[in-house]
N, C-alpha and C positions, 0 to 999 in steps of 0.2 A: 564581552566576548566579541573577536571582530568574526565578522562576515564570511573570512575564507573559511575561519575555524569552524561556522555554522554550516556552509555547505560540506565542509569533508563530516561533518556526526551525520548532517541530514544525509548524504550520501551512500553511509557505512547502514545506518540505519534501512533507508529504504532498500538494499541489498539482500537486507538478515529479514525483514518485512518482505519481501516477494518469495524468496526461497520458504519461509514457513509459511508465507499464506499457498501459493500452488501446490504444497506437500496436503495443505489440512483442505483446500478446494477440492484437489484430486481425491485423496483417500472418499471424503466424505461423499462425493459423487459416485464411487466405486460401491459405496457401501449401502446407498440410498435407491439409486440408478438401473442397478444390474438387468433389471426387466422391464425397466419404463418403457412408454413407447417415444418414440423418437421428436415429436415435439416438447415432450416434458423434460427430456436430453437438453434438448435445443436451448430451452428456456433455462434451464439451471445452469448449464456452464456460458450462457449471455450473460445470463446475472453476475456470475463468478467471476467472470475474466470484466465486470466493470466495479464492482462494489472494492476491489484493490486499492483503488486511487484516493478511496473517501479518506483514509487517514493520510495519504502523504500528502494529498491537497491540504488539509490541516495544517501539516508541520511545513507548506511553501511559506506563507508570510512569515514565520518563525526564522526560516532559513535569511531569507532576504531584507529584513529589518536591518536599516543600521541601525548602530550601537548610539547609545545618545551620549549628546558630548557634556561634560558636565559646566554647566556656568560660572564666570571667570567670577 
């Protein structure tokens, strides 16, 4: 699979990956939340807006690997 073709999946991917994770971060904050007091606020959507990254840091080397070339 070359390269370009890795960055347009990881691309579409991390797209459909932040729209459902802010839906399920928010909802669940809403739901959890409603009376906290405001550092325990503070603390769960810090978490939330970092813990995002952990899977598409995964799929970066995936994206940026070249393809191996096969021996003559």
């Amino acid at each position: 699979m070359s390269t370009s073709l890795k960055k347009l999946i990881g691309t579409l991917v991390t797209v459909v990956w932040l729209a459902f994770y802010v839906l399920l971060a928010a909802g669940f904050g809403r739901m959890i939340l409603p009376h906290a007091v405001w550092y325990a606020a503070f603390l769960y959507y810090a978490l939330a807006g970092t813990l995002w990254i952990i899977p598409i840091g995964l799929m970066l080397p995936w994206m940026y690997r070249e393809p191996k070339r096969p021996s003559p």
